[in-house]
KOLNUTI-324493 format. One record per residue (C-alpha): residue number from 1; x, y, z. Coordinates in Angstrom, 2 decimals, m for minus. Each point is the difference from the previous one (the first is absolute). Example, Ala and Ser with C-alpha at 12.3 -4.5 7.8 and 13.67 -1.06 7.14 Angstrom:
KOLNUTI-324493
nr / x / y / z
1 / 12.30 / m4.50 / 7.80
2 / 1.37 / 3.44 / m0.66
***
This chain:
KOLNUTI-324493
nr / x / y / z
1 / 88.17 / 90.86 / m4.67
2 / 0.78 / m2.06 / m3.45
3 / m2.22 / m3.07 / m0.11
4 / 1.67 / m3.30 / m0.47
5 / m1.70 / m0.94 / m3.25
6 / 1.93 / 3.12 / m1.68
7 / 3.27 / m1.35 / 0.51
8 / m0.97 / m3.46 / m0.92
9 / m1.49 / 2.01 / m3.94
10 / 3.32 / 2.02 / m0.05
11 / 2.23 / m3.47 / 0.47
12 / m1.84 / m1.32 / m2.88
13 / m0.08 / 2.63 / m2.44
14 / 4.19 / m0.02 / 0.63
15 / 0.12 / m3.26 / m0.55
16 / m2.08 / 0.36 / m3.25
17 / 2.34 / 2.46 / m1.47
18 / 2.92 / m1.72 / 0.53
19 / m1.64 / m2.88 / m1.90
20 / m0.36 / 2.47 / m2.77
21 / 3.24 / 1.10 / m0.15
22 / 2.06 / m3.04 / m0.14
23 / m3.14 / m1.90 / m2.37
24 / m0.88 / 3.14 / m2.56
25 / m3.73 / m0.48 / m0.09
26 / m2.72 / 1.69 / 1.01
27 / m2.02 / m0.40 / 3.46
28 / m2.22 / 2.65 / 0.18
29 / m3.45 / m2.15 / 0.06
30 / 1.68 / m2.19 / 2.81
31 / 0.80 / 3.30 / 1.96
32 / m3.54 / 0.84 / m0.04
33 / m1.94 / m3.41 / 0.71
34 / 3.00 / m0.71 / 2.39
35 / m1.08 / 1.73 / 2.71
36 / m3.68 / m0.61 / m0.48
37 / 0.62 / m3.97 / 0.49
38 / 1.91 / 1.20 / 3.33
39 / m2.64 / 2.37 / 0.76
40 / m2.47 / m3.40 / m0.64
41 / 2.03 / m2.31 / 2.18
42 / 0.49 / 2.66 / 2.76
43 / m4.25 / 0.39 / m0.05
44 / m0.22 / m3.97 / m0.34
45 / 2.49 / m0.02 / 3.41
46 / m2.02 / 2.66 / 1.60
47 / m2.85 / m1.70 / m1.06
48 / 1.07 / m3.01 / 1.52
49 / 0.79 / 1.92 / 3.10
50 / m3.08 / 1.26 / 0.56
51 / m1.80 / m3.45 / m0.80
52 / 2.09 / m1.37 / 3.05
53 / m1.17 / 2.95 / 2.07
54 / m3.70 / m0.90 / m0.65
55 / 0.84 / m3.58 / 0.69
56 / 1.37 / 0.61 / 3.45
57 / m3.03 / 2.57 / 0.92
58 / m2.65 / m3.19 / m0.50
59 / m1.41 / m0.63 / 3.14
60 / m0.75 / m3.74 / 1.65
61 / m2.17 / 0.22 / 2.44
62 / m0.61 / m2.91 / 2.89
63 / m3.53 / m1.86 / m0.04
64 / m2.59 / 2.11 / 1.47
65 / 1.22 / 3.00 / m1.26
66 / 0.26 / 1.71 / m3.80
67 / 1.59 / 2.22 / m1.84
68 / m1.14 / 3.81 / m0.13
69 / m0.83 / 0.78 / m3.10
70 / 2.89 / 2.32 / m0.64
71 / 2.32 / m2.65 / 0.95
72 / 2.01 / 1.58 / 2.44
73 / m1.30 / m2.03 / 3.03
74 / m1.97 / m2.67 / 1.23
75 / m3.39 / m0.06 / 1.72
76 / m2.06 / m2.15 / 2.29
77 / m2.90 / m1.41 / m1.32
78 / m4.05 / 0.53 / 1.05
79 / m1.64 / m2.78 / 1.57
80 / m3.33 / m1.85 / m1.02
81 / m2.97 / 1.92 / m0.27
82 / 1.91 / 3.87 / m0.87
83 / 1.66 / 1.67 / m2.86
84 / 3.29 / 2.04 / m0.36
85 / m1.48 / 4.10 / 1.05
86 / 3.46 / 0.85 / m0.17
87 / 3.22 / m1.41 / m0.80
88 / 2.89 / 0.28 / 2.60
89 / 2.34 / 2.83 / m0.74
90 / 2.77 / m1.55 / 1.22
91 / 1.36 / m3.38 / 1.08
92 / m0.30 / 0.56 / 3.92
93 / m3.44 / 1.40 / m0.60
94 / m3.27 / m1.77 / m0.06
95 / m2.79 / m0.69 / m2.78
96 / m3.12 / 2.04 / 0.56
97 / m2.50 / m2.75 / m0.31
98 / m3.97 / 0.52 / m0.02
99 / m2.92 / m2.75 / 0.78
100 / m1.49 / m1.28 / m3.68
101 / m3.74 / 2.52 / m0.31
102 / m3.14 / m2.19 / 0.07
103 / m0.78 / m1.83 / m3.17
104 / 3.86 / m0.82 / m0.33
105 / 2.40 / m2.74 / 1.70
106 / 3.88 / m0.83 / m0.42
107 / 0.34 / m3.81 / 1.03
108 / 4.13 / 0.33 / 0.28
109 / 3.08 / 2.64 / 0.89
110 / 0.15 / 1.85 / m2.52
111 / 1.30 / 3.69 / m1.56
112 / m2.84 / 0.91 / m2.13
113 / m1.65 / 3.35 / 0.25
114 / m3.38 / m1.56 / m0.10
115 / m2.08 / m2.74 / 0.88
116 / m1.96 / m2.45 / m1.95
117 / m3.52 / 0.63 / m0.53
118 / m2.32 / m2.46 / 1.93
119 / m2.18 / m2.70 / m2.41
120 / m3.35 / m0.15 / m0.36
121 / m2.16 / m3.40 / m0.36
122 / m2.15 / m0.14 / m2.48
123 / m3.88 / m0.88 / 0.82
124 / m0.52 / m0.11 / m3.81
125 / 2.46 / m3.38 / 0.23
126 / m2.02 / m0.90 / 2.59
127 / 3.21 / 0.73 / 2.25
128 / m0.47 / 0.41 / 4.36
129 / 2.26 / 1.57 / 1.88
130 / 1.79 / m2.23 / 2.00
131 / 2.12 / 2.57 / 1.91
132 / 0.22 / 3.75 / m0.23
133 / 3.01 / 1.73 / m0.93
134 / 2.58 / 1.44 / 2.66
135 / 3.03 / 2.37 / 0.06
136 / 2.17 / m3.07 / m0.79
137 / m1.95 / m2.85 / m2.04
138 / m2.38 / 0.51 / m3.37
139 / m3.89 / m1.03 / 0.37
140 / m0.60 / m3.86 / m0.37
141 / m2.82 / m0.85 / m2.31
142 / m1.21 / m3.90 / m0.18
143 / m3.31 / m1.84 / m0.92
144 / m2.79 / m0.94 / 2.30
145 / m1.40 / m3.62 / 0.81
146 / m0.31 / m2.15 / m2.39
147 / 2.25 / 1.80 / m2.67
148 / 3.61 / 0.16 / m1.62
149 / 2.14 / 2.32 / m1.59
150 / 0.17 / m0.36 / m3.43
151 / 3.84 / 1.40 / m0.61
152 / 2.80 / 0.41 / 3.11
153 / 0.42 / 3.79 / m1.07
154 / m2.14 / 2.97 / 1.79
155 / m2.29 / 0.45 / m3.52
156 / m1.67 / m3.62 / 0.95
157 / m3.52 / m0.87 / m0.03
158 / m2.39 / m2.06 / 2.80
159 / m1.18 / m2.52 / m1.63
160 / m3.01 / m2.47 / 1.75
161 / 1.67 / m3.44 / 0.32
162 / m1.14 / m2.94 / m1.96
163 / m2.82 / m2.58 / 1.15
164 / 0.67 / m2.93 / m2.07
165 / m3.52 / m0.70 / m0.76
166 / m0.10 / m3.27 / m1.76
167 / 3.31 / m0.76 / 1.22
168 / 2.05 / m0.36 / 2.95
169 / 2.65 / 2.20 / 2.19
170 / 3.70 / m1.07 / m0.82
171 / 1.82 / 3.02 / 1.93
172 / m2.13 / 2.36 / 1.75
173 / m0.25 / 4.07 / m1.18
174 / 2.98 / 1.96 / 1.40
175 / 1.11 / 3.94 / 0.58
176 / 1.46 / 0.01 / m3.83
177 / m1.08 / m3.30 / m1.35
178 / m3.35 / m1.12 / m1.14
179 / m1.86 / m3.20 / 0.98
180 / 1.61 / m3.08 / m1.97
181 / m2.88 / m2.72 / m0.95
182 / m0.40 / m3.29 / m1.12
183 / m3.08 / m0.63 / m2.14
184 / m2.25 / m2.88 / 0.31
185 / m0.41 / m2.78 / m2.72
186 / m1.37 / 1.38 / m2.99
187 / 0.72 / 3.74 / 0.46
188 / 2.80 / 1.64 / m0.92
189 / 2.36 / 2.67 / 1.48
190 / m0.64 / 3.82 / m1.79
191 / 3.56 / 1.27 / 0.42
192 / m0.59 / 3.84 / 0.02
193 / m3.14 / 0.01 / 1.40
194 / 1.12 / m2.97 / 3.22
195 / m3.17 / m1.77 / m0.51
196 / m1.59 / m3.61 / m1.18
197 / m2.23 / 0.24 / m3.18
198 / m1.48 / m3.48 / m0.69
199 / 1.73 / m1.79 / m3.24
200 / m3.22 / 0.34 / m2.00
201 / 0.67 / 3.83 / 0.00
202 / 3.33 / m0.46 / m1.62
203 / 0.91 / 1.10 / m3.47
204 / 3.72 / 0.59 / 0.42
205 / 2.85 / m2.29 / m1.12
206 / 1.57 / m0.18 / 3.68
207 / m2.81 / m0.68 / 2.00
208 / m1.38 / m2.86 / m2.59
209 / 3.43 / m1.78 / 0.40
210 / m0.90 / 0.16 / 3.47
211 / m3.40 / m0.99 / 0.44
212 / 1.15 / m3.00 / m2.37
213 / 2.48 / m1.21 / 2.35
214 / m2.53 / 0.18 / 2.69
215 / m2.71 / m1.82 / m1.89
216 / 3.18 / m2.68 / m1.22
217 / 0.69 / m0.42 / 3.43
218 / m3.57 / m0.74 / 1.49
219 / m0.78 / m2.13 / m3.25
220 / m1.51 / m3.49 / 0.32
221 / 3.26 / m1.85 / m1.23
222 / 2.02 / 1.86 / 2.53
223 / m2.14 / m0.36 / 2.69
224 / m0.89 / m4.13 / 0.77
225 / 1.36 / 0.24 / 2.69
226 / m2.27 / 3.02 / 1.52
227 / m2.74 / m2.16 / m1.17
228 / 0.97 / m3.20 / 1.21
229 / 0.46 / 1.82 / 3.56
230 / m3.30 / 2.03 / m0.32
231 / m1.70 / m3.62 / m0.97
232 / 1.05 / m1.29 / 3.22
233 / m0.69 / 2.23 / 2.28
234 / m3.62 / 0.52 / m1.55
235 / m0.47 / m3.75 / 0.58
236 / 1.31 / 0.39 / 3.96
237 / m2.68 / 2.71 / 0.31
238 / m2.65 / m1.63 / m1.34
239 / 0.63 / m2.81 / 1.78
240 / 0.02 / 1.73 / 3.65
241 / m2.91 / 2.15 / m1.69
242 / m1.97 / m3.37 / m0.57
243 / 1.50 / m1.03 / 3.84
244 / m1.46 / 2.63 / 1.61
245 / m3.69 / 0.24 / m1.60
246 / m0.32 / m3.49 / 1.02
247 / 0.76 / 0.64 / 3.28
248 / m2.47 / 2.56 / 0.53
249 / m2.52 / m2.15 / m1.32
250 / 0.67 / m2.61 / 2.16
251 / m0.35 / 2.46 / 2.55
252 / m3.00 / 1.77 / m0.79
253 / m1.66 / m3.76 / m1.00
254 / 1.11 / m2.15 / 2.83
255 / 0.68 / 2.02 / 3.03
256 / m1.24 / m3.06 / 2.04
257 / 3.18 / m2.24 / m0.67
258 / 2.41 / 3.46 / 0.82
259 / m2.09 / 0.31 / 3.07
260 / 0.57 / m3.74 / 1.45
261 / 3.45 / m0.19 / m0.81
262 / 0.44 / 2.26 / 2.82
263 / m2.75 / m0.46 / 1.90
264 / 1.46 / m3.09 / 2.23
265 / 1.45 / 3.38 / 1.97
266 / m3.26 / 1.74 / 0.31
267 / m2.42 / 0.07 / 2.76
268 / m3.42 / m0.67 / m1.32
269 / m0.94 / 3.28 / 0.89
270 / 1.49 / 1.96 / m2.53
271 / m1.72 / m2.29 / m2.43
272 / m3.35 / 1.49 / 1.13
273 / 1.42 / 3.39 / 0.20
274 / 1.24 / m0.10 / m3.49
275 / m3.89 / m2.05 / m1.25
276 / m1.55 / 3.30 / 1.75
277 / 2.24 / 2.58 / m1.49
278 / m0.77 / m1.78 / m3.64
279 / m3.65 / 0.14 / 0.69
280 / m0.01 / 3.70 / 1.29
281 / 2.48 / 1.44 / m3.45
282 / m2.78 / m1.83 / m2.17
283 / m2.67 / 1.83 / 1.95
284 / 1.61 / 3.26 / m0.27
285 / 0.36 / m0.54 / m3.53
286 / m3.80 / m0.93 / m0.69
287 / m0.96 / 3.02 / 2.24
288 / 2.91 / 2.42 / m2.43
289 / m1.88 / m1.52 / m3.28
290 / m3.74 / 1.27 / 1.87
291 / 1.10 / 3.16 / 0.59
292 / 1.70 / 0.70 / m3.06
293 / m3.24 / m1.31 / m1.78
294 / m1.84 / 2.72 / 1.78
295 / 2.49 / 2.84 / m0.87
296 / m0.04 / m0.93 / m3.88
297 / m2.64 / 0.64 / m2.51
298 / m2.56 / m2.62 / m1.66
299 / 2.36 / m1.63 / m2.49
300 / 3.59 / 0.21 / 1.83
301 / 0.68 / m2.74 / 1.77
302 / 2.81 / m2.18 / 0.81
303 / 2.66 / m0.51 / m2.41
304 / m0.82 / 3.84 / m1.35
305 / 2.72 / 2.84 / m0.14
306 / m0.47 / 2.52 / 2.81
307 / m1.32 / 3.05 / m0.74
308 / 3.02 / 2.86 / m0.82
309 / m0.56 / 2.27 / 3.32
310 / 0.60 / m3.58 / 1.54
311 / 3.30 / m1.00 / m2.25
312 / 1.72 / 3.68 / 0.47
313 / m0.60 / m0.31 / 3.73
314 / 2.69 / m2.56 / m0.18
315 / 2.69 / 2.11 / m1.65
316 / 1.92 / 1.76 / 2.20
317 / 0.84 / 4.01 / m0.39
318 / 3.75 / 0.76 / 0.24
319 / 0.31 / 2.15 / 3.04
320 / 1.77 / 3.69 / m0.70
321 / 1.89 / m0.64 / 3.18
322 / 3.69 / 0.46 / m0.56
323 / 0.34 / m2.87 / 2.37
324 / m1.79 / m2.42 / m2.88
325 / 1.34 / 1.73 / m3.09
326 / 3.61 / m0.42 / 1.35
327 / m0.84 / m3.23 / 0.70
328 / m0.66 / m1.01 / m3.41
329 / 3.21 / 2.17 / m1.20
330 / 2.20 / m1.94 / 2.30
331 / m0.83 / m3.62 / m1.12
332 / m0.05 / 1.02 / m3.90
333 / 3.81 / m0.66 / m1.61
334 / 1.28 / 3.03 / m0.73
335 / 1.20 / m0.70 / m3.50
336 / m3.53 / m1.16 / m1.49
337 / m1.69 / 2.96 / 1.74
338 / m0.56 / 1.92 / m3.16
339 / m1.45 / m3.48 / m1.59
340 / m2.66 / m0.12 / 3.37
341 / m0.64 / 3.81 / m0.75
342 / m0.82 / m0.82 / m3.86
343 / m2.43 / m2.74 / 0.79
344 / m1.88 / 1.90 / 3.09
345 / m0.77 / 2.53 / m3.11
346 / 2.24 / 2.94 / 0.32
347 / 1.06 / 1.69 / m2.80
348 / 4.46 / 0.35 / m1.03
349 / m0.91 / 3.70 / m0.17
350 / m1.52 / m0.19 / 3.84
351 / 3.04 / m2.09 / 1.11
352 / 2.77 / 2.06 / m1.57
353 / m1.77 / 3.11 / 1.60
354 / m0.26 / m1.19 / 3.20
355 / 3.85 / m1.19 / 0.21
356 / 0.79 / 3.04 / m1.26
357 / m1.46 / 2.03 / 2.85
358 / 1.11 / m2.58 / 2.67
359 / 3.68 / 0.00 / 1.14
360 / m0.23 / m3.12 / 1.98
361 / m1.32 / m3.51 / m1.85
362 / m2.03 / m1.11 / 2.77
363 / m1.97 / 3.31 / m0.04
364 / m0.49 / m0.58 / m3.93
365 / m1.54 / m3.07 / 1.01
366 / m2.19 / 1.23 / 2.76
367 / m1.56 / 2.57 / m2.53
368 / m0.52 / m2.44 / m2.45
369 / m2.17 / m1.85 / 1.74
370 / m2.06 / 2.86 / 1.11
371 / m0.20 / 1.21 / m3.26
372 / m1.65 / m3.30 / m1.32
373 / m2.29 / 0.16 / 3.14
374 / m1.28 / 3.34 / m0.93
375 / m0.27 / m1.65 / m3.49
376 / m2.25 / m2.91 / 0.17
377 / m1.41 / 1.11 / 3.29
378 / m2.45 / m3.55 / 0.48
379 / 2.12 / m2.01 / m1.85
380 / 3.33 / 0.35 / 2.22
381 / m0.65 / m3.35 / 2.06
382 / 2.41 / m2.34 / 1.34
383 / m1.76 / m2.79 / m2.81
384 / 1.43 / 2.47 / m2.68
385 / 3.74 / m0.37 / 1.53
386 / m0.51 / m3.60 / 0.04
387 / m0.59 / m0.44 / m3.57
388 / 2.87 / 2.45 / m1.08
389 / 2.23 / m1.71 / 2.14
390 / m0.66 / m3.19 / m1.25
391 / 0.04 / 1.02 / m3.61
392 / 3.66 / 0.49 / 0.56
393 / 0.36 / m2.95 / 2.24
394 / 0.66 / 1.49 / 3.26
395 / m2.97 / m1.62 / 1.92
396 / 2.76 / m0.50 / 3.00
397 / 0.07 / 3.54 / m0.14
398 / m3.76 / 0.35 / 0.70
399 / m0.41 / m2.32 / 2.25
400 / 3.13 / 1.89 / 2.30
401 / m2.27 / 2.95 / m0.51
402 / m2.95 / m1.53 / 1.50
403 / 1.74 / m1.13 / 2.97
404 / 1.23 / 3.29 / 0.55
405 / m3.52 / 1.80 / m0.49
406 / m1.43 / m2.65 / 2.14
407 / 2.42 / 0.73 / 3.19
408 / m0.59 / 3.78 / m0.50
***
């Protein structure tokens, strides 16, 4: 059978000659590039033809399904936790899915071949393991107490949070943010490092232009009004001050005239029963000064300073009951804790390493305290509390702490 493009090269080559033949000149390079540019538009057509073919063989597929990877069909995806084993081969056949091997998960439907290898947290980051890693979800890594990420990606580091020693807490620490503080009057704020350095430690530009507006702002022309108030309330105390000592002395000097103001109400009887009870106290005292006269040595008498065996006997030993040393964890704020700690004598390097090994604060603090037991054995007394607590002016606190001792 004669193909069709034959007849179409034999039309034009007639065609060509009778051109020739009524014109006189020569087309012999036509004749030969002639059929070439039909040759080129009949491959361009096929071409073109073929291009549509391909076109119409693309396959959409519905959601939950994809396209094989010949493209002749459409398959059905694998769920969570498994990988394609096998692709369908055809479109009423199913996937061959398998469960993701240990160490690997797939959180969504998918039409992989393989799953995604499980993450590891890093202990050198100071990373925990918050949960373990499944057939469907990766491993979650966070911080422990007290700490914050220091970026939101899975390379982050635990970082301990800020105490604002010297200052005060704005916004408390957070999973990925650190603790924001507010430094006291003449400190200021070391950006990088989120503590308060005292101005006299400044040499930088920025933190002189601040520690000059703070000294500005507390200076003496600025501030007549702060001492105008302070004035007046210093004169209020020391008036009630004055108030007071004169009562006691009136008191302590005439107790006769407090007595008979009240005594139109009393039976004469307690009048003699408070005469005896006088008489026997200043007895008991006169007999106390005898026998402590005795007890002495030649040369210590009254108005002397007890011996030391006799002074320490008056300090009391803080108890290694965990009743006791919880006690005084419980009434201590929680945000000058490390300040307490400091004063009592421990060391930063003893603090850091006990938070460090304990996960829970209160535990921290618990071991802490037995630590500076085992320290300064004798010397751990309740006295010794007292005077840290009122070198940072928490006497309330102490005093909370001895009522609580005192009921246990």
């Amino acid at each position: 059978m004669i193909p069709l493009g034959f007849f179409q090269v034999l039309v034009v080559t007639v065609n060509l000659i009778l051109i020739q033949l009524k014109t006189g000149e020569s087309l012999a390079v036509p004749l030969i590039s002639e059929p070439l540019q039909i040759h080129g538009a009949l491959a361009e057509k096929h071409a073109l033809i073929h291009s549509d073919r391909r076109e119409r063989r693309e396959v959409t597929c519905q959601e939950g399904y994809h396209p094989h990877p010949n493209g002749t069909h459409c398959c059905i995806k694998c769920h969570i936790g498994t990988y394609v084993a096998e692709h369908c081969a055809g479109p009423d056949k199913a996937t061959k899915c398998a469960k993701c091997p240990f160490g690997t998960y797939m959180p969504q439907h998918n039409y992989l071949q393989r799953c995604f290898g499980c993450q590891k947290c890093r202990s050198s980051f100071q990373q925990i393991t918050q949960s373990s890693c499944t057939h469907q979800q990766n491993t979650v890594c966070g911080c422990g107490s007290n700490q914050y990420k220091t970026t939101s990606t899975s390379e982050f580091l635990c970082m301990n949070c800020s105490d604002c020693y010297n200052g005060k807490i704005r916004q408390h620490c957070k999973c990925n943010n650190d603790t924001i503080c507010e430094c006291h009057v003449g400190f200021f704020l070391q950006a990088h490092q989120n503590k308060c350095f005292p101005c006299s430690s400044c040499n930088k530009e920025d933190c002189k232009e601040l520690c000059d507006a703070l000294r500005q702002a507390i200076s003496p022309s600025n501030s007549t009004e702060l001492v105008f108030a302070l004035s007046c309330l210093s004169v209020i105390f020391g008036v009630g001050f004055v108030s007071l000592l004169m009562c006691k002395a009136i008191k302590k000097y005439f107790p006769e005239r407090q007595y008979f103001s009240s005594s139109n109400q009393q039976p004469k009887k307690q009048v003699a029963s408070k005469m005896a009870d006088k008489a026997k106290d200043s007895l008991l005292d006169i007999k106390e000064d005898k026998i402590w006269s005795t007890v002495l040595p030649l040369g210590q008498g009254q108005g002397q300073e007890l011996p030391d065996c006799i002074k320490s006997a008056r300090e009391t030993l803080i108890s290694d009951c965990p009743a006791v040393l919880y006690t005084v964890v419980d009434r201590v704020p929680i945000s000058r804790w490390k300040e307490f700690v400091r004063y009592l004598g421990l060391s930063e390097n003893t603090i850091e390493r006990i938070f460090m090994e304990q996960r829970h604060l209160r535990d921290a603090q618990y071991e802490m305290l037995r630590e500076w037991r085992l320290l300064v054995n004798h010397d751990a007394t309740v006295e010794r509390i007292s005077q840290v607590l009122s070198q940072m002016e928490l006497s309330g606190c102490f005093e909370v702490i001895q009522e609580a001792l005192a009921k246990q």
